[in-house]
N, C-alpha and C positions, 0 to 999 in steps of 0.2 A: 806510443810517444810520437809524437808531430816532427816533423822540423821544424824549426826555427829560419825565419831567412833572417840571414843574418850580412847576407852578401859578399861573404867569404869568396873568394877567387882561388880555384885549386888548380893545375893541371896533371892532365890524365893524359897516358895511353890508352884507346878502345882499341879492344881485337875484335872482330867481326870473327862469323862463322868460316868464311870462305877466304879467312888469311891476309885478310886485309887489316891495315891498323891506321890509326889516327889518332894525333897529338888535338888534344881541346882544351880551352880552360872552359871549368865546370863553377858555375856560379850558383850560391843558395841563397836562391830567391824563387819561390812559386810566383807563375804567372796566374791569375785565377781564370779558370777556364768560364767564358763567358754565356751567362743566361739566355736560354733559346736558342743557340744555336748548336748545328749539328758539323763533324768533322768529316769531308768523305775523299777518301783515295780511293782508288783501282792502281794494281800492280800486275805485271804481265805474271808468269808461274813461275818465274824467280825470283821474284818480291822488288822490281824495277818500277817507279811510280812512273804509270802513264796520263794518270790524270789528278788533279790537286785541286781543290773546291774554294773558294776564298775566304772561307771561314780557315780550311788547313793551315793555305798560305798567311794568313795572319796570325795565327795560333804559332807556327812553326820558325817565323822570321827569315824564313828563306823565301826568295821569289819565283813565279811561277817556271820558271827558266832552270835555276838552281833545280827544284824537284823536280820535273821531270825526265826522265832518261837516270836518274840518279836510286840506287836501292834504297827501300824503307827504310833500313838500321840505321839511317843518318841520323835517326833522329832514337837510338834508342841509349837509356841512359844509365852509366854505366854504376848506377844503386840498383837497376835492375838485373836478377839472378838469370843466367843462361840457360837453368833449366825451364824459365818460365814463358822464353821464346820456342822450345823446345816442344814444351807442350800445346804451342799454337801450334806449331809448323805439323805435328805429329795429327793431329786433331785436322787441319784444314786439308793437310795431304789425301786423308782416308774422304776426302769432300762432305765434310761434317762440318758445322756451322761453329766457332767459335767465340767463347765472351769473356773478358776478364778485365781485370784494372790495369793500367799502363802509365808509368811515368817516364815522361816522353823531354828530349833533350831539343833546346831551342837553337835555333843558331847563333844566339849572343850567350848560349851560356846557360839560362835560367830554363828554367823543368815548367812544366804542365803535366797532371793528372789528366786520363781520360776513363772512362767506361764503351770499350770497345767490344765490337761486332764483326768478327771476319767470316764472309761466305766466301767459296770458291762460285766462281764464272763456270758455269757449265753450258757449251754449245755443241749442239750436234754432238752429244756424248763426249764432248773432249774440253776437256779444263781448258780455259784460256787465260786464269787469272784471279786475283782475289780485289773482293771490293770490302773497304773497309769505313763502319760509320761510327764516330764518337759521339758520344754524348758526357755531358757535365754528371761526374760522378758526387754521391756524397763522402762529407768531410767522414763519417763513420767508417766508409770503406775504404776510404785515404790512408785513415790509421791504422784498419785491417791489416790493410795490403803492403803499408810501410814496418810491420813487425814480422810480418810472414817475410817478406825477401830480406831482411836484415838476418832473419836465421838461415835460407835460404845461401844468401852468399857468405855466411860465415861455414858452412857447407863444402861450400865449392872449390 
């Protein structure tokens, strides 16, 4: 089943991994992630964005200033299940390439879909980082991935 944008206005607490929390209002409206182009971060190895591509910064509504120095989870949304960050983080740490669907929280509110790709940074044998590139997922995998984490977080 789809969502509906319907442009509901909700507020949320997020809790972060590392205990951190934040008050957000959570808006249902998809953003459509746009044709041709590609989404690309770099994070240091604590998932801190060092660099933001202007496709991101447009996609994400924050400006280049806001993300960087700021962790990725800023932007993660909280219909996403914990385990499913879980299984990036477990996956990228072992320096293995990662892929999966992502819906991603804006900073006015409203979501974006991705189909993401996280490699770790390997220099001179030492991690320094992950780079991360989206691309425009299909509507088929939207709906995949929106019944699998609605079971998921009723899970959790």
């Amino acid at each position: 089943m789809s969502e509906q944008d319907t442009g509901e206005v909700r507020t949320v607490e997020i809790a972060y991994f590392d205990g951190t929390k934040r008050t957000t209002d959570i808006v249902d409206r998809e953003v459509p992630y746009p044709d041709g182009k590609l989404i690309v971060s770099r994070t240091d190895p604590q998932g801190i964005i060092t660099h933001a591509n202007q496709a991101f910064i447009d996609m994400s509504g924050y400006s280049e200033d806001e993300l960087i120095g700021t962790n990725h989870y800023i932007l993660r949304h909280p219909d996403m299940p914990a385990v499913a960050f879980k299984g990036l983080w477990d996956t990228i740490e072992q320096g293995t390439k990662w892929h999966g669907y992502v819906k991603n929280l804006r900073k006015d509110g409203a979501y974006y879909w991705v189909k993401a790709t996280v490699i770790p940074n390997i220099r001179n044998g030492q991690l320094v980082g992950y780079t991360s590139v989206r691309r425009k997922p299909s509507r088929s995998k939207i709906v995949e991935s929106e019944a699998l984490y609605k079971t998921l977080l009723a899970e959790e």
